[in-house]
RODO-2510 file (C-alpha; in nm, 4 decimals, decimal comma):
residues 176
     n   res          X          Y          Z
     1     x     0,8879    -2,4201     0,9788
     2     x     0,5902    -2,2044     0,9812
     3     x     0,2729    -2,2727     1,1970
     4     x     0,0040    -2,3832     0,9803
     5     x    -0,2045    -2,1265     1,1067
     6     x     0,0581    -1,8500     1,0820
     7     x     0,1472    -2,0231     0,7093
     8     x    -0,2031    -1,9399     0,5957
     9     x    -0,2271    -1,5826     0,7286
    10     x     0,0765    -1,5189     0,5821
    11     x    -0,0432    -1,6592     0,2118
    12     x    -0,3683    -1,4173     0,2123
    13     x    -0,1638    -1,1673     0,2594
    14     x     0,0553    -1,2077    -0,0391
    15     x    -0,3007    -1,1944    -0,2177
    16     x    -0,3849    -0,8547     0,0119
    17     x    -0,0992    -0,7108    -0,0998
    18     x    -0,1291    -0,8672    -0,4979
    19     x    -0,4766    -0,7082    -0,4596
    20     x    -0,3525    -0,3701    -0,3295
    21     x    -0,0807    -0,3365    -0,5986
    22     x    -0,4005    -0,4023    -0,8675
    23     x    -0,5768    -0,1253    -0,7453
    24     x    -0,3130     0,1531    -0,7174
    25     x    -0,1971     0,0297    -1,0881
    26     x    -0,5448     0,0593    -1,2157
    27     x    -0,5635     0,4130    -1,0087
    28     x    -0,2724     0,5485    -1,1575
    29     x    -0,4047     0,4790    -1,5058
    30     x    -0,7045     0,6802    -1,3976
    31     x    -0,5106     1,0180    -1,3085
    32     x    -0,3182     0,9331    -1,6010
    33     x    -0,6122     0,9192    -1,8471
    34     x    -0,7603     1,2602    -1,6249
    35     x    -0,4762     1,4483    -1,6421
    36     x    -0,3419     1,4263    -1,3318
    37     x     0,0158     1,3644    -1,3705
    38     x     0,1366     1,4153    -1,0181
    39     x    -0,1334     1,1911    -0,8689
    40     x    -0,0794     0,8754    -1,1574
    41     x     0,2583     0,9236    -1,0600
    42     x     0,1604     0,8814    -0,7164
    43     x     0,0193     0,5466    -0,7838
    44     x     0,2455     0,4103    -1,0136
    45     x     0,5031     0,4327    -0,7087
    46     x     0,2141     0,2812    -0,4416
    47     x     0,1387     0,0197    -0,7028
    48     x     0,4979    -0,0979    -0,7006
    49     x     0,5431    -0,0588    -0,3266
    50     x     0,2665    -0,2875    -0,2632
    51     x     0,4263    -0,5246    -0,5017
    52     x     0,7443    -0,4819    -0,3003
    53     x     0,5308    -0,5413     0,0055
    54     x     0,3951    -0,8728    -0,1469
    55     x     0,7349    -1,0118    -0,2652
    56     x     0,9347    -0,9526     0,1032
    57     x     0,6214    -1,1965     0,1936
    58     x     0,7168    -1,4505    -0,0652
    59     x     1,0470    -1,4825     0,0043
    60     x     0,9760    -1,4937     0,4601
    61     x     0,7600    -1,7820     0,3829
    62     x     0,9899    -1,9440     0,1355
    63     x     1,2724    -1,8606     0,3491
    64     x     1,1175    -2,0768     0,6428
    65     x     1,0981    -2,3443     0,4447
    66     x     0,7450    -2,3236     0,3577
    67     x     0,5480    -2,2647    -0,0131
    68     x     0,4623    -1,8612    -0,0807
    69     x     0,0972    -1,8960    -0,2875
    70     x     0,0883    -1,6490    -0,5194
    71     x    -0,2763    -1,5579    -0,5927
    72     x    -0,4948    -1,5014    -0,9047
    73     x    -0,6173    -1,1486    -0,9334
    74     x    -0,9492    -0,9955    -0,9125
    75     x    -1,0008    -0,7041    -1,1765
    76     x    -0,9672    -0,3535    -0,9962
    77     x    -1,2022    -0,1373    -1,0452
    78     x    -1,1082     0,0927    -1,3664
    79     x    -1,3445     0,4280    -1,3346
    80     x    -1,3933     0,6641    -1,0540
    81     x    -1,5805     0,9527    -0,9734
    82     x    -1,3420     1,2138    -0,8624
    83     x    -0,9750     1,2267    -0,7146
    84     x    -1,1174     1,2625    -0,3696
    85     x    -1,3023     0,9456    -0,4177
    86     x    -0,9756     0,7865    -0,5420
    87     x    -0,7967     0,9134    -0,1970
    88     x    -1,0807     0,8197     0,0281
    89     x    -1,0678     0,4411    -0,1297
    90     x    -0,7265     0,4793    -0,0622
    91     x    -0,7687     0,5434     0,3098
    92     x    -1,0293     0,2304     0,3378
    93     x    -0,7776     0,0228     0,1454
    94     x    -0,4741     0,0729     0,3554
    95     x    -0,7132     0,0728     0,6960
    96     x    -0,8174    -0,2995     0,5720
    97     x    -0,4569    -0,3547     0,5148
    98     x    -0,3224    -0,2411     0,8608
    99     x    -0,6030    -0,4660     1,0033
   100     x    -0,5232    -0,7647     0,7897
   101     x    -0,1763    -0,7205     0,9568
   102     x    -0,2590    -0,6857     1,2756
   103     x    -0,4890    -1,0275     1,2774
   104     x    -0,1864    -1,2074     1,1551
   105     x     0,0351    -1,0554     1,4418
   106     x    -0,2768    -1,1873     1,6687
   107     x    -0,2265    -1,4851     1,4804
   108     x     0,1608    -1,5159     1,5793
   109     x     0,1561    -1,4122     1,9219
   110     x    -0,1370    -1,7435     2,0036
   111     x     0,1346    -1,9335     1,8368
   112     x     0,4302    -1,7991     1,9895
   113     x     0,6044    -1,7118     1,6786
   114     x     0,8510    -1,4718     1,7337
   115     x     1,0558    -1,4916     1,4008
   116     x     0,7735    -1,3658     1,2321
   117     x     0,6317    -1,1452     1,4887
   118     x     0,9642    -0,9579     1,4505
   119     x     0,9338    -0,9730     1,0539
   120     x     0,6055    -0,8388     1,0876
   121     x     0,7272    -0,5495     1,2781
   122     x     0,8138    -0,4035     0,9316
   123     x     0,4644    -0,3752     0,8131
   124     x     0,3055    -0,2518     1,1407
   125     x     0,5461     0,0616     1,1320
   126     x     0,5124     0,0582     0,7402
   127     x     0,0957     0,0820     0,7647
   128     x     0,1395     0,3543     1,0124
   129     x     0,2982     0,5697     0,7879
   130     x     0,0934     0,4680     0,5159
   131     x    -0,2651     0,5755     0,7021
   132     x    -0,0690     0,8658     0,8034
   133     x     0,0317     0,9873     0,4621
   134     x    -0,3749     0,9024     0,2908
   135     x    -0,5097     1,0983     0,6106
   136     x    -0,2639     1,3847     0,5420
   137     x    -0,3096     1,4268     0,1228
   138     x    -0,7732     1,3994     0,2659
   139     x    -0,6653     1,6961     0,4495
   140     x    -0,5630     1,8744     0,2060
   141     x    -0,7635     1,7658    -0,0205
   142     x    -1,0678     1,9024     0,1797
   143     x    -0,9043     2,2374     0,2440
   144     x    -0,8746     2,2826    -0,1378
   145     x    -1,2224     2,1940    -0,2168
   146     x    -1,3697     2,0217    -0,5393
   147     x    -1,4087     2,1910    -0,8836
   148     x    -1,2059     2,2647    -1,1846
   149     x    -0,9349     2,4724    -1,0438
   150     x    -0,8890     2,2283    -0,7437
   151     x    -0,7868     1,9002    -0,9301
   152     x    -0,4807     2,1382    -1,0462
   153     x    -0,4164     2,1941    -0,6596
   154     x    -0,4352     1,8757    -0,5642
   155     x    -0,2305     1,7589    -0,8084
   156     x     0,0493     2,0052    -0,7201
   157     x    -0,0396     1,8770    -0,3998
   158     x     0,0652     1,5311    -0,4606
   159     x     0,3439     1,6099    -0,6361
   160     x     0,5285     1,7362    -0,3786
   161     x     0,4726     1,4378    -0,2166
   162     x     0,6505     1,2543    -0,4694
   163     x     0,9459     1,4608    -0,4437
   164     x     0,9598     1,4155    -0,0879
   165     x     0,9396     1,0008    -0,1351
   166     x     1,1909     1,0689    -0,4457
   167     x     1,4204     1,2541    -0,1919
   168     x     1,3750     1,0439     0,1112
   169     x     1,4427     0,6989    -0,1043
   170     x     1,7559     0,8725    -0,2678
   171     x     1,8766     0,9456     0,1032
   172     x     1,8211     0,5182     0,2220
   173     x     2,0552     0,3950    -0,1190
   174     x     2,3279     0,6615     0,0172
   175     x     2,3100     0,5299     0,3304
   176     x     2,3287     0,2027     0,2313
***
């Protein structure tokens, strides 16, 4: 059985996550509406990642014998100003993510719950990557600048990145 405290961390998150999955879905609509192919497709994957992120917390909580709360959502926000806005709400998003995860390991270790400090471990490597990834596609996106001609960069840009996750999740089912 879970800690309450631990229980309750562990249920916002779900909602974190919920809330993450929102945004990405309602990003990739965005690009998609723009024009930017590579970059909706982008989201439509980190949209359903975050979903998959959410449900591995349903079923830990459920699995110790506790009750996974899945949450109402708030409306993401439809509109943006530019792609590098997108990418720099992005990077804020998956920083308050990484932190969320962190208090909840915080939260384990007072309470001495090693079960879920090594289920955790999942998401601590997973967020790494993830802040890793937003900081990289920034990068580029500052080398290539703003305008007309950039969008068509950066979505090229992203695209490759796609092919890479495409690639790299093809390689995990053969290994499986």
């Amino acid at each position: 059985m879970l800690n309450e405290k631990v229980y309750k961390a562990l249920n916002q998150q779900i909602e974190v996550e919920a809330d993450s999955s929102a945004i990405y879905l309602a990003m990739a609509s965005w690009c998609d509406k723009e024009g930017l192919a590579g970059c909706a497709q982008f989201f439509y994957a980190q949209s359903d990642e975050e979903r998959m992120h959410m449900l591995k917390l349903v079923h830990y909580i459920n699995e110790m014998d506790a009750h996974a709360i899945v949450p109402g959502l708030t409306a993401p926000k439809i509109d943006y100003p530019s792609i590098q806005d997108v990418f720099q709400i992005v990077y804020k998003q998956e920083k308050l993510v990484t932190e969320s995860i962190h208090k909840i390991m915080d939260i384990c270790n007072e309470c001495n719950d090693h079960a879920t400090i090594h289920f955790l471990q999942w998401y601590v490597a997973e967020q790494r990557e993830e802040e890793a990834q937003v900081r990289e596609i920034l990068d580029k996106i500052r080398l290539i600048g703003s305008g007309g001609q950039s969008l068509y960069y950066i979505d090229k840009e992203i695209e490759k990145i796609n092919k890479k996750r495409i690639a790299a999740e093809a390689e995990e089912e053969a290994a499986a």
